[in-house]
HTML snippet that shows the backbone in 3Dmol.js (N, CA, C, O; Angstrom):
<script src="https://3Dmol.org/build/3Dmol-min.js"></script>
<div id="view" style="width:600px;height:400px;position:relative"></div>
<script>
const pdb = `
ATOM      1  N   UNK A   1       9.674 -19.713  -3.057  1.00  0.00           N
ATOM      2  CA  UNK A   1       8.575 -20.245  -3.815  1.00  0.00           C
ATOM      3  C   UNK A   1       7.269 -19.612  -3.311  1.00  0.00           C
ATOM      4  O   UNK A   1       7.210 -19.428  -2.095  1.00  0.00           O
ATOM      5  N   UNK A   2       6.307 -19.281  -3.992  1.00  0.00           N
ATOM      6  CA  UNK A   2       4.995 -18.641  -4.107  1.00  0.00           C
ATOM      7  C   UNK A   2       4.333 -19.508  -4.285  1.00  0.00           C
ATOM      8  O   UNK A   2       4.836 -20.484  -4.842  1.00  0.00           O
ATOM      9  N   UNK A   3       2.918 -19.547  -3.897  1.00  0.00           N
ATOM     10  CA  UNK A   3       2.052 -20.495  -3.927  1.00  0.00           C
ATOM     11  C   UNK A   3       0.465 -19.043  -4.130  1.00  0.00           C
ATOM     12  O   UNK A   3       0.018 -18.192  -3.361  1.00  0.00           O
ATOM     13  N   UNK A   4       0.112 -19.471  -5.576  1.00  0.00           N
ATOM     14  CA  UNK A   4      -1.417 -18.669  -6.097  1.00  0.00           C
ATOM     15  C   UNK A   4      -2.742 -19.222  -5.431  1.00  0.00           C
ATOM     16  O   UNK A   4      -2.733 -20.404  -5.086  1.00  0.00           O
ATOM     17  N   UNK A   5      -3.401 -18.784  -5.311  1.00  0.00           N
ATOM     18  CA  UNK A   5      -4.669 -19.004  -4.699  1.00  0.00           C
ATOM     19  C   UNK A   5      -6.061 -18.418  -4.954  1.00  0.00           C
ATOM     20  O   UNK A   5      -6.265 -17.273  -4.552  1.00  0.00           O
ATOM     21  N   UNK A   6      -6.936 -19.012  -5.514  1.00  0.00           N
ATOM     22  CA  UNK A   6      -8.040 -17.570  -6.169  1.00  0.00           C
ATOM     23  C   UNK A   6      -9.442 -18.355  -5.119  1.00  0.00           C
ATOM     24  O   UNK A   6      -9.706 -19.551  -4.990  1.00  0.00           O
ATOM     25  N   UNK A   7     -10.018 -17.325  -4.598  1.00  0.00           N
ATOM     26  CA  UNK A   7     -11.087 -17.649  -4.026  1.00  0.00           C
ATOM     27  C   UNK A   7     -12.153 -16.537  -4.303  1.00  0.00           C
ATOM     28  O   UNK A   7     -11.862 -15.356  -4.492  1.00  0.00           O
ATOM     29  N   UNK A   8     -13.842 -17.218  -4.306  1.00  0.00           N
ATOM     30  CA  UNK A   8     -14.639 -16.505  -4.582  1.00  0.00           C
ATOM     31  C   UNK A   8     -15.238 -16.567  -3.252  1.00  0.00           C
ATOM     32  O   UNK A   8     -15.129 -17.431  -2.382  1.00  0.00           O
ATOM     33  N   UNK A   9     -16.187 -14.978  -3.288  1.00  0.00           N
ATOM     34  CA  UNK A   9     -16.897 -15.126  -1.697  1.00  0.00           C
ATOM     35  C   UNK A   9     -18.246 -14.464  -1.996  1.00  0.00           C
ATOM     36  O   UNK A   9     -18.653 -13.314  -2.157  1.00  0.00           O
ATOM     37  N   UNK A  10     -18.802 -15.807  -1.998  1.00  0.00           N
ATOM     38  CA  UNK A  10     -20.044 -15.634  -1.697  1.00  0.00           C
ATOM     39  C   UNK A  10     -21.325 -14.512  -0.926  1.00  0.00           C
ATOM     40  O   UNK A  10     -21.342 -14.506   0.305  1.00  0.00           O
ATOM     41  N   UNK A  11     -22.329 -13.625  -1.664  1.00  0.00           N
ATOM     42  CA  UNK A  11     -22.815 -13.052  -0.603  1.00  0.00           C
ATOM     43  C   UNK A  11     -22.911 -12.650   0.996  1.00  0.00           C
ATOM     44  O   UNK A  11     -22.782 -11.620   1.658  1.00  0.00           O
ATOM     45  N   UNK A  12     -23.282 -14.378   1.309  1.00  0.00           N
ATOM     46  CA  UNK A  12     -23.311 -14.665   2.560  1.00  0.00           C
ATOM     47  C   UNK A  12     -22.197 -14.710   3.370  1.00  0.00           C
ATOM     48  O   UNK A  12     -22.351 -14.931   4.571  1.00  0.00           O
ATOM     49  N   UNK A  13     -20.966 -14.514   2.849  1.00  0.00           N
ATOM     50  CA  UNK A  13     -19.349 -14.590   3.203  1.00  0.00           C
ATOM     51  C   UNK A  13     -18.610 -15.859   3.380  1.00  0.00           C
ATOM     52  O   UNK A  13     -17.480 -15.901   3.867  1.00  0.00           O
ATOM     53  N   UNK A  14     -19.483 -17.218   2.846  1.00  0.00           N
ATOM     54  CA  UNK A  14     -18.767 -18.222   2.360  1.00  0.00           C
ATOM     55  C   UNK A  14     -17.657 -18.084   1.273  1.00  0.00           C
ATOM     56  O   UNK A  14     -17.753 -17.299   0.329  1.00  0.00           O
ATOM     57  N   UNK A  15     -16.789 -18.761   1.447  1.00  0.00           N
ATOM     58  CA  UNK A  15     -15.753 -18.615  -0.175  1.00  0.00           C
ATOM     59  C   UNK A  15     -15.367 -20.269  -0.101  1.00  0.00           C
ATOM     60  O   UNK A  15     -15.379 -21.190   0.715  1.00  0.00           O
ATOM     61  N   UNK A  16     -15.023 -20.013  -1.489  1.00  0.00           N
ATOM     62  CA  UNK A  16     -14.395 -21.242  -2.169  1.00  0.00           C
ATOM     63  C   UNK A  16     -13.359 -20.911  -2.957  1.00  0.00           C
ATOM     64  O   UNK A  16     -13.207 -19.759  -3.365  1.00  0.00           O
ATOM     65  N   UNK A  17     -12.475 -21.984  -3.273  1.00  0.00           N
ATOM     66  CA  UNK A  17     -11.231 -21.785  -3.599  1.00  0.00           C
ATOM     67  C   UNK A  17     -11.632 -22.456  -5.708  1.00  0.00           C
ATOM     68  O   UNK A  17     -12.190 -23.499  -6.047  1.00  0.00           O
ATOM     69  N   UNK A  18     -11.146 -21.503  -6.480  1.00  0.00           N
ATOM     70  CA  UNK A  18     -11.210 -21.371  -7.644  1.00  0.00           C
ATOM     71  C   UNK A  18     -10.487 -21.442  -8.589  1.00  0.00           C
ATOM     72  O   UNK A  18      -9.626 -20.563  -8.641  1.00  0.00           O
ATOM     73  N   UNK A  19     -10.504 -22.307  -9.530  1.00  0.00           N
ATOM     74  CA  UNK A  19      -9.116 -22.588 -10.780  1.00  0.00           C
ATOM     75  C   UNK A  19      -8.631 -21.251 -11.201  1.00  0.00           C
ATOM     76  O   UNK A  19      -7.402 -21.231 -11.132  1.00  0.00           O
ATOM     77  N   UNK A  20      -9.083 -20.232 -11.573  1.00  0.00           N
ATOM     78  CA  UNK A  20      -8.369 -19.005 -12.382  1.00  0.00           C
ATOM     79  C   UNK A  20      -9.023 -17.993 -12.020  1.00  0.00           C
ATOM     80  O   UNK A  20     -10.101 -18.200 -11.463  1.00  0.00           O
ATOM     81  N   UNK A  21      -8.567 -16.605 -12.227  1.00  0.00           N
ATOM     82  CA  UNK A  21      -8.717 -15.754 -11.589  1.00  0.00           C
ATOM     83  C   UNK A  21     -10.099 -14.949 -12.298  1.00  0.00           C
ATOM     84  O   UNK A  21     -10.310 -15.357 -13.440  1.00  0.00           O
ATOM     85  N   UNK A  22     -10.836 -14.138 -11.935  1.00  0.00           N
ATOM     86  CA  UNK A  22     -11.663 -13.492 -12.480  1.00  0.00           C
ATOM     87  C   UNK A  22     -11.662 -12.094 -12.629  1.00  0.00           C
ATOM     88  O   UNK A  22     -10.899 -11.437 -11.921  1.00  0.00           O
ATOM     89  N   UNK A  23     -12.495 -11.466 -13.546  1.00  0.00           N
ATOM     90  CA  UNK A  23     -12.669 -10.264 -13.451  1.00  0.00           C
ATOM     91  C   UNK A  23     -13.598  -8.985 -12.837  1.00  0.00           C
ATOM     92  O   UNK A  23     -14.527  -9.414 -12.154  1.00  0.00           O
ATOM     93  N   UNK A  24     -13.561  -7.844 -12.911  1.00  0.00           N
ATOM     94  CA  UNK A  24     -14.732  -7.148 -12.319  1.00  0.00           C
ATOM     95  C   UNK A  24     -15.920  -7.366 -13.438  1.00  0.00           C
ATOM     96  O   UNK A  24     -15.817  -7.301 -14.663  1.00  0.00           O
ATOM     97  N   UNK A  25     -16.919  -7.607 -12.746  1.00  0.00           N
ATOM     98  CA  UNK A  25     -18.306  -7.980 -13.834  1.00  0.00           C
ATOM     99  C   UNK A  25     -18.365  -9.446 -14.134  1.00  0.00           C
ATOM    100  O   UNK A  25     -19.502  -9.841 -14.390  1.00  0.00           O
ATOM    101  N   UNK A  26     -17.376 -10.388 -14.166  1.00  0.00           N
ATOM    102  CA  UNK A  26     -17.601 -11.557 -14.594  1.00  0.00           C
ATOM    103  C   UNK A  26     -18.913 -11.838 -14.548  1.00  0.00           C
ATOM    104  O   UNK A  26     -19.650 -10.895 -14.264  1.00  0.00           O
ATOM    105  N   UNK A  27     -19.572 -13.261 -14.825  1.00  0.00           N
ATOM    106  CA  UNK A  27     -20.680 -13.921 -14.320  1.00  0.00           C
ATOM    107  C   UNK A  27     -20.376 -15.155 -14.281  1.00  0.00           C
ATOM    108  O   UNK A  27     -19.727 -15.735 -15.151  1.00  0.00           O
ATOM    109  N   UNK A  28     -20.852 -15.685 -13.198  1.00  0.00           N
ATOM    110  CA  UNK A  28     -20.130 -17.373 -12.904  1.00  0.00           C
ATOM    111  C   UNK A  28     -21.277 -17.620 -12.494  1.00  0.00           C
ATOM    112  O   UNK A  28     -22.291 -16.932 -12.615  1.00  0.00           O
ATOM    113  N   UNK A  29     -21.112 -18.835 -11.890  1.00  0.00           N
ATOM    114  CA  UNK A  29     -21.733 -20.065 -11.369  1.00  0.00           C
ATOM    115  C   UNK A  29     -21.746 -20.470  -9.917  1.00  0.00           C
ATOM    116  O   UNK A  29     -20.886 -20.027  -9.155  1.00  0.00           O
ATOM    117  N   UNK A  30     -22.655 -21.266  -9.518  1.00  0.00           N
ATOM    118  CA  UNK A  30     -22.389 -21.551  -8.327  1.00  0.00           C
ATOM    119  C   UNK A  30     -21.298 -21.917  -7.431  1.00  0.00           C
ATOM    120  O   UNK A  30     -21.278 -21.785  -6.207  1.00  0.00           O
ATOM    121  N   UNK A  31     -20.051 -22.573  -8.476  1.00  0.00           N
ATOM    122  CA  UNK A  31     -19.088 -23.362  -8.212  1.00  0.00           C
ATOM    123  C   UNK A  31     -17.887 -22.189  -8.503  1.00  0.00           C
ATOM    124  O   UNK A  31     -16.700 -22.512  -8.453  1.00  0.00           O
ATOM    125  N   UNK A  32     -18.280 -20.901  -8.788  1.00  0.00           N
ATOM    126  CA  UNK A  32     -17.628 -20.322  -9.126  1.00  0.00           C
ATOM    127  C   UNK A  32     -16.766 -20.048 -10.561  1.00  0.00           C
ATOM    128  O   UNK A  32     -15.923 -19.159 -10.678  1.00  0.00           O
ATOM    129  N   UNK A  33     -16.944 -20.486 -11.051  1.00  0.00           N
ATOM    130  CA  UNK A  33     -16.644 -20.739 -13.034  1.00  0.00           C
ATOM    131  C   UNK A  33     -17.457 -19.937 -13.980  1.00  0.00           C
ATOM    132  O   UNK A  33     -18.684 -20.030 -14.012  1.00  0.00           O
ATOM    133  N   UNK A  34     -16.726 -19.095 -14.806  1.00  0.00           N
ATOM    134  CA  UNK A  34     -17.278 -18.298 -15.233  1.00  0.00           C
ATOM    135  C   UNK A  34     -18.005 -19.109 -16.480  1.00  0.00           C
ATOM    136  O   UNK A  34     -17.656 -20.127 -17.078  1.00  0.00           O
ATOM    137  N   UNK A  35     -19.431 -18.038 -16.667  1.00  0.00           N
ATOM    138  CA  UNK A  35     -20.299 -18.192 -17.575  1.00  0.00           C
ATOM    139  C   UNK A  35     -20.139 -18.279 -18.934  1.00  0.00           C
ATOM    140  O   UNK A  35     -19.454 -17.275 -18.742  1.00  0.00           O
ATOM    141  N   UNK A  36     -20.093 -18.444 -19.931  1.00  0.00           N
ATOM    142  CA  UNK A  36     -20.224 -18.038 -21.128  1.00  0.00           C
ATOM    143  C   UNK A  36     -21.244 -17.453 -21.818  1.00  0.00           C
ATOM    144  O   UNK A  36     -22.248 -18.160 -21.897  1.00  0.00           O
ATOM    145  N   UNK A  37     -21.313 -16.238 -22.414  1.00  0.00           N
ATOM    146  CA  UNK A  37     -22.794 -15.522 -23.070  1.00  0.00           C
ATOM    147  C   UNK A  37     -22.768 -15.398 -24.369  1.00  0.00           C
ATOM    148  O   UNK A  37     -21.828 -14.867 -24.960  1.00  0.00           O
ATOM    149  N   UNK A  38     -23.559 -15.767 -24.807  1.00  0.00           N
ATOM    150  CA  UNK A  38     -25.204 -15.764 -24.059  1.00  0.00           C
ATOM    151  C   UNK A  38     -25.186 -16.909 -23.562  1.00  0.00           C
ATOM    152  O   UNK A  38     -24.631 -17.950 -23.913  1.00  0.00           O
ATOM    153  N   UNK A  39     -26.189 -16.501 -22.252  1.00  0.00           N
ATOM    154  CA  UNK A  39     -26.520 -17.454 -21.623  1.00  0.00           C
ATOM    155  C   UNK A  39     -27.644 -18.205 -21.889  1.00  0.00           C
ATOM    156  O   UNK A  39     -28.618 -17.513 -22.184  1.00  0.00           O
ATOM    157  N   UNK A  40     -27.898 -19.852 -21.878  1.00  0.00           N
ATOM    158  CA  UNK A  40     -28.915 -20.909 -22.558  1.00  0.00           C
ATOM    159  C   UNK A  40     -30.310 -19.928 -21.993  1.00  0.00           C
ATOM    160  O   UNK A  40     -31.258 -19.672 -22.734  1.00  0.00           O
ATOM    161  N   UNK A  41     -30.241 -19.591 -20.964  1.00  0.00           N
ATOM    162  CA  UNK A  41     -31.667 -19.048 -20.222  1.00  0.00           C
ATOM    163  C   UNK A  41     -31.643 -18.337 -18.776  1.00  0.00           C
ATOM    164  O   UNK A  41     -31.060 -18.844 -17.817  1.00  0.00           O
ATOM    165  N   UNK A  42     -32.230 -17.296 -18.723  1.00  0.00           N
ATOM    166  CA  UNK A  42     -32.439 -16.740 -17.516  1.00  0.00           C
ATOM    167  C   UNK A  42     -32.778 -17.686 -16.469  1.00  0.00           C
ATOM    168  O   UNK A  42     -32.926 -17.294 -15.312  1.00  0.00           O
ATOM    169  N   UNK A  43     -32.903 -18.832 -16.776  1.00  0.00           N
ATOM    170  CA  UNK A  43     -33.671 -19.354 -15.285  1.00  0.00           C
ATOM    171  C   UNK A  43     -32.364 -20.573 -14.580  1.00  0.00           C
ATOM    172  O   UNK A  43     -32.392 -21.802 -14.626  1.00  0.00           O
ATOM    173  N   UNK A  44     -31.224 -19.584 -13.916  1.00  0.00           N
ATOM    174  CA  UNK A  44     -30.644 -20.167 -13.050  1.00  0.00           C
ATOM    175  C   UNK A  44     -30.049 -19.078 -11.903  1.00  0.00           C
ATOM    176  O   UNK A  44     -30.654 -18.076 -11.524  1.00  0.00           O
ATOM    177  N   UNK A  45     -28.962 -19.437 -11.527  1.00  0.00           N
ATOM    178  CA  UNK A  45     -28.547 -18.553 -10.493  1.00  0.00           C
ATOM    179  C   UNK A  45     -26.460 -18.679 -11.030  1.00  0.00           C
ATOM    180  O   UNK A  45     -25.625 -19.564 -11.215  1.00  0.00           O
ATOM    181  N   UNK A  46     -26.542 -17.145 -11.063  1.00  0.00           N
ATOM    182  CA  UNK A  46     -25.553 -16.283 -11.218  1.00  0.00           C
ATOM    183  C   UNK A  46     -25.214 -15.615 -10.211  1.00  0.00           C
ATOM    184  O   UNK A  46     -25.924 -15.621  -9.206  1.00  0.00           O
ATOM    185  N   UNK A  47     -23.864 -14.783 -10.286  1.00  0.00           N
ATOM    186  CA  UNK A  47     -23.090 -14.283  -9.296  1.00  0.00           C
ATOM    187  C   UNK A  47     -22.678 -13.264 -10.251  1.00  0.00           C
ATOM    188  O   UNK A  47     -22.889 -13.736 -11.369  1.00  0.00           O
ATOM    189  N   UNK A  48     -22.144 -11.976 -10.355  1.00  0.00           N
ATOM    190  CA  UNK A  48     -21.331 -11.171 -10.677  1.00  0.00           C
ATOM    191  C   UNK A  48     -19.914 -10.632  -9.944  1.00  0.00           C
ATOM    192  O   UNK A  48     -20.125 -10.218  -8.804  1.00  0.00           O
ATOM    193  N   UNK A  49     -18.814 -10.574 -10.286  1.00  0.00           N
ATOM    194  CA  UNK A  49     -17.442  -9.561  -9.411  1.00  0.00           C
ATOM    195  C   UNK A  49     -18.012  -8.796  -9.267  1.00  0.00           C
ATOM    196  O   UNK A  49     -18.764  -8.356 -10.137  1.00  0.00           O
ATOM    197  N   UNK A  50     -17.877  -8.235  -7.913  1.00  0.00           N
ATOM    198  CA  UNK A  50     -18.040  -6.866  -8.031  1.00  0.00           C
ATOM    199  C   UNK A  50     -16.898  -6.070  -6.924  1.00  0.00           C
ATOM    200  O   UNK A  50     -16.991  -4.872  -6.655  1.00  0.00           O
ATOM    201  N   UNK A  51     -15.815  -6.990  -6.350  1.00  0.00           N
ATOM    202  CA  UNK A  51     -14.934  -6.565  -5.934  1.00  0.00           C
ATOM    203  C   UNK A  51     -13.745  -7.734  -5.207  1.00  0.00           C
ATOM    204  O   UNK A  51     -13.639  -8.696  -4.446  1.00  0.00           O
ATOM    205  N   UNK A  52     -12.875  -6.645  -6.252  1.00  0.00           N
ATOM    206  CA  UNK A  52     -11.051  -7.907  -6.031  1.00  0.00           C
ATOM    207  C   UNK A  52     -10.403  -7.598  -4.913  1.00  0.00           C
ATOM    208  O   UNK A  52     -10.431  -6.410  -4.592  1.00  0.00           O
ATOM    209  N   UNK A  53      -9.822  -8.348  -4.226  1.00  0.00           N
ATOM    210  CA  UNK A  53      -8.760  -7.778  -2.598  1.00  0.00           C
ATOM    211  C   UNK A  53      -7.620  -8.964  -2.709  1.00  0.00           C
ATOM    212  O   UNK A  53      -7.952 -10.150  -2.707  1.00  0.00           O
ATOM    213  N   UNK A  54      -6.564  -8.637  -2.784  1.00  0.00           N
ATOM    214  CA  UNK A  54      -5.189  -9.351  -3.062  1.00  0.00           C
ATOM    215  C   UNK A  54      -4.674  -9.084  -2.024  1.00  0.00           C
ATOM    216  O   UNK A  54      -4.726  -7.943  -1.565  1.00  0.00           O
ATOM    217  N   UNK A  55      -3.981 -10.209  -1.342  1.00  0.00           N
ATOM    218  CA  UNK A  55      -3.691 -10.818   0.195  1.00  0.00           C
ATOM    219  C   UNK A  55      -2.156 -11.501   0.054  1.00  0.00           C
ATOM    220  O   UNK A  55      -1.990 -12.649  -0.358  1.00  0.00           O
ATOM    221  N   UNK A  56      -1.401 -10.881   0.339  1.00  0.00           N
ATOM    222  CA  UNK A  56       0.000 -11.666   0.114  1.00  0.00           C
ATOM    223  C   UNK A  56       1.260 -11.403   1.533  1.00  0.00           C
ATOM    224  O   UNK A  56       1.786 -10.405   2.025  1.00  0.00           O
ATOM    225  N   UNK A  57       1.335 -12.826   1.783  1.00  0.00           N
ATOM    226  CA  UNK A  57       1.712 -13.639   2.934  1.00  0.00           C
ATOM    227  C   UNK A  57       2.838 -14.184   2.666  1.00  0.00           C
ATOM    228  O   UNK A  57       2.876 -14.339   1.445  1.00  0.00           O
ATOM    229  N   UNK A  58       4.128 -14.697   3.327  1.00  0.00           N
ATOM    230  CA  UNK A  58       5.088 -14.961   3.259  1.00  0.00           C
ATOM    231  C   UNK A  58       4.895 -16.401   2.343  1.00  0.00           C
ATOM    232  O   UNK A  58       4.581 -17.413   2.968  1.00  0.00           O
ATOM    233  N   UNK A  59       5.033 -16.462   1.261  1.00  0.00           N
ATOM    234  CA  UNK A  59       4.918 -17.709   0.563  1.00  0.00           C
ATOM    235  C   UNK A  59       3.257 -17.722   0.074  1.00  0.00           C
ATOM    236  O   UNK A  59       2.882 -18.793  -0.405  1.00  0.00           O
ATOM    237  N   UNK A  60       2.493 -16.891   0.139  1.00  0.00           N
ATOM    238  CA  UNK A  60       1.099 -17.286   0.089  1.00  0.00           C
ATOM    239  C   UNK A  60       0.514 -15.640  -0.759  1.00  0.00           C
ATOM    240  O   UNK A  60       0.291 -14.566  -0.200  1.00  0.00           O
ATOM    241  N   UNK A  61       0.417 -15.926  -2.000  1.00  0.00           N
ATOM    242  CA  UNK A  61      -0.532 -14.976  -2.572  1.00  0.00           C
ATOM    243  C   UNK A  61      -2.125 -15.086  -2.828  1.00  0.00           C
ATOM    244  O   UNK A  61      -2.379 -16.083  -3.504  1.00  0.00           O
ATOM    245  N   UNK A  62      -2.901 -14.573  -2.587  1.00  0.00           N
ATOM    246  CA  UNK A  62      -4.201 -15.145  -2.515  1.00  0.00           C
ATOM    247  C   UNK A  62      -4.984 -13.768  -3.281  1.00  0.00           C
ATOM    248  O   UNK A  62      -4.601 -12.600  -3.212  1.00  0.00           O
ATOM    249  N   UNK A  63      -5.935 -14.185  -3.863  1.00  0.00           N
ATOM    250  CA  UNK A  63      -6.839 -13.305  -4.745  1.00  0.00           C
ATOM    251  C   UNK A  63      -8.647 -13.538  -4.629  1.00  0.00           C
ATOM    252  O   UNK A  63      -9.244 -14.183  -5.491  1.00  0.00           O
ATOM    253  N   UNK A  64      -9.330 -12.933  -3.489  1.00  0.00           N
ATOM    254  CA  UNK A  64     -10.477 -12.854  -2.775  1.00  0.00           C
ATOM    255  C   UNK A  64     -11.199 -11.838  -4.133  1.00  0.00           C
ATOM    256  O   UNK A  64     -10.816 -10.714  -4.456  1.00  0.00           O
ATOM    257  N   UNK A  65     -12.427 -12.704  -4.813  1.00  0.00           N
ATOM    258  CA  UNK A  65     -13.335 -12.237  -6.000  1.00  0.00           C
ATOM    259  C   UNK A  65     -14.578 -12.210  -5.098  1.00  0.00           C
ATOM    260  O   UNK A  65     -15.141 -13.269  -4.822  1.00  0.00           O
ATOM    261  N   UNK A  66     -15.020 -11.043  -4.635  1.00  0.00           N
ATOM    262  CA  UNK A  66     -16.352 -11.060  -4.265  1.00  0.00           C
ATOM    263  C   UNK A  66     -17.785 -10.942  -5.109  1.00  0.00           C
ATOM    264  O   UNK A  66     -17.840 -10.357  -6.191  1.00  0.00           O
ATOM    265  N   UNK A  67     -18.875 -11.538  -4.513  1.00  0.00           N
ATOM    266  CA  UNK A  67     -19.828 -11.733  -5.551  1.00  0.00           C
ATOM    267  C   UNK A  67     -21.217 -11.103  -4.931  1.00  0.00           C
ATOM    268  O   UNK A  67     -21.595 -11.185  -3.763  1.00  0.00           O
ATOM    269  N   UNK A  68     -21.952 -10.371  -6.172  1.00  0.00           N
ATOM    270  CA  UNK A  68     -23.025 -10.717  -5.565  1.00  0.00           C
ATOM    271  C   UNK A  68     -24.230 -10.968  -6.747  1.00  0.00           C
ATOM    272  O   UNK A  68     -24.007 -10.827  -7.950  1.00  0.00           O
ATOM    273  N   UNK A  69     -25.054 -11.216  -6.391  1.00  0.00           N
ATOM    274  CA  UNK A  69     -26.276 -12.615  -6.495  1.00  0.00           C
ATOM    275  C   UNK A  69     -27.119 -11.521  -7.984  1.00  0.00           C
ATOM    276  O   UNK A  69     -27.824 -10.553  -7.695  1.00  0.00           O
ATOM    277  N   UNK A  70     -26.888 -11.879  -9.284  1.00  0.00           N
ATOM    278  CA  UNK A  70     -27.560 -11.290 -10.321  1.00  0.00           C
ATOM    279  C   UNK A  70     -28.922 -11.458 -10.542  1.00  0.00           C
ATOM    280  O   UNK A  70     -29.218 -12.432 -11.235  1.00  0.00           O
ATOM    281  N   UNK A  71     -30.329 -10.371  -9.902  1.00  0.00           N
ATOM    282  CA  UNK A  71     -31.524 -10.997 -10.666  1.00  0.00           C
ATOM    283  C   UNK A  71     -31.986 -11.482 -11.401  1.00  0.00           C
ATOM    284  O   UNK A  71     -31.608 -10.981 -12.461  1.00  0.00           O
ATOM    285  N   UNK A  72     -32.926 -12.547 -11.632  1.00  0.00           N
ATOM    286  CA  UNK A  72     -33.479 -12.862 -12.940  1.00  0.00           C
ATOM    287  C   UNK A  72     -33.559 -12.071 -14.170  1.00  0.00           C
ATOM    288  O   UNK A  72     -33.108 -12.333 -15.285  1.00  0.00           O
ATOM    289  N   UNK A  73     -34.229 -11.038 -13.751  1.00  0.00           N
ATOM    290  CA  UNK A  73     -34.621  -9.972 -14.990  1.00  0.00           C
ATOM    291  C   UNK A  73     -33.376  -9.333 -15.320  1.00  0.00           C
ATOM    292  O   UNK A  73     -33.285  -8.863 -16.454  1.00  0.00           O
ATOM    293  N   UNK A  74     -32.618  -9.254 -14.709  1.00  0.00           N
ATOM    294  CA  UNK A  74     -31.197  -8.830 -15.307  1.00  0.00           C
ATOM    295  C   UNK A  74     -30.528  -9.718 -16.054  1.00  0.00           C
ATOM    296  O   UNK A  74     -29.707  -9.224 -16.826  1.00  0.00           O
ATOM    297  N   UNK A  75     -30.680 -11.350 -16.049  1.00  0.00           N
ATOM    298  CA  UNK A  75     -30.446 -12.304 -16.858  1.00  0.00           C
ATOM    299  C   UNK A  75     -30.570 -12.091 -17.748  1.00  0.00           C
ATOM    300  O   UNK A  75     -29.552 -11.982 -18.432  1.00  0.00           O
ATOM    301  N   UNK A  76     -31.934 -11.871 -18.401  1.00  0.00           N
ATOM    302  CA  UNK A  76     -32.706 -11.924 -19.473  1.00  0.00           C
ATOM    303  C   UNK A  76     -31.616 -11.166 -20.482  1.00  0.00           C
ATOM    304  O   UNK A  76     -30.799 -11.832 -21.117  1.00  0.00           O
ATOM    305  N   UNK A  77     -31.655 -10.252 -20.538  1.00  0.00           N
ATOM    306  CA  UNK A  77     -30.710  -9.562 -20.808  1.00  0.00           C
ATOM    307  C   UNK A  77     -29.275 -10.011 -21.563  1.00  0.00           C
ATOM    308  O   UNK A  77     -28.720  -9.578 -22.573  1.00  0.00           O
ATOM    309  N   UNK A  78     -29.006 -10.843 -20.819  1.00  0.00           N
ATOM    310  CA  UNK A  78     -27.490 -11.556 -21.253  1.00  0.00           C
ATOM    311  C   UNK A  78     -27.885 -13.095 -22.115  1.00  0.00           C
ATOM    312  O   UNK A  78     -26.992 -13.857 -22.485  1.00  0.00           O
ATOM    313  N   UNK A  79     -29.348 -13.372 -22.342  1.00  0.00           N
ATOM    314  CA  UNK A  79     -29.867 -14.324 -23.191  1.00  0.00           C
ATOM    315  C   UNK A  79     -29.884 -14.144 -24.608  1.00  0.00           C
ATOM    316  O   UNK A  79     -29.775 -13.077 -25.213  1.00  0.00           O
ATOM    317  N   UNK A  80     -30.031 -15.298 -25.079  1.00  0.00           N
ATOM    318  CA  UNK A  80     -29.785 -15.394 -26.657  1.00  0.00           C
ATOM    319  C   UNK A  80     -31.137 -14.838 -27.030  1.00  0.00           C
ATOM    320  O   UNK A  80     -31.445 -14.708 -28.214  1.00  0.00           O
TER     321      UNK A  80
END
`;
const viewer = $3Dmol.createViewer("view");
viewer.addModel(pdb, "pdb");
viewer.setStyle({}, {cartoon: {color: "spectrum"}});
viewer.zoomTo();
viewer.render();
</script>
């Protein structure tokens, strides 16, 4: 038996453990959950993938989504 695991990691090299897996480029959330776009407004805080590393352990597959921190003005952009 296998046991899945998706974690996001934070800039700062915090991670959290995440319902489903993501892609390169996504845009999520603090909690890690991806965005839907357009987004209501530039004025929050986003994350982008910008790199996947798959970790597999005797019984333990794990999937490490690294993030980093999308500017405002790059928001704008992905607004209605």
């Amino acid at each position: 038996m296998t046991i899945f695991e998706n974690y996001v990691v934070y800039p700062d090299g915090d991670s959290q453990e995440v319902g489903s897996r993501l892609r390169i480029d996504d845009l999520v959330d603090l909690n890690g959950e991806r965005l839907d776009l357009p987004l209501p407004t530039p004025r929050m805080i986003a994350y982008r993938v910008v790199r996947i590393r798959h970790s597999e352990e005797r019984g333990l597959y794990s999937v490490y989504h690294y993030l980093e921190l999308v500017p405002a003005a790059e928001l704008i952009g992905y607004c209605r």
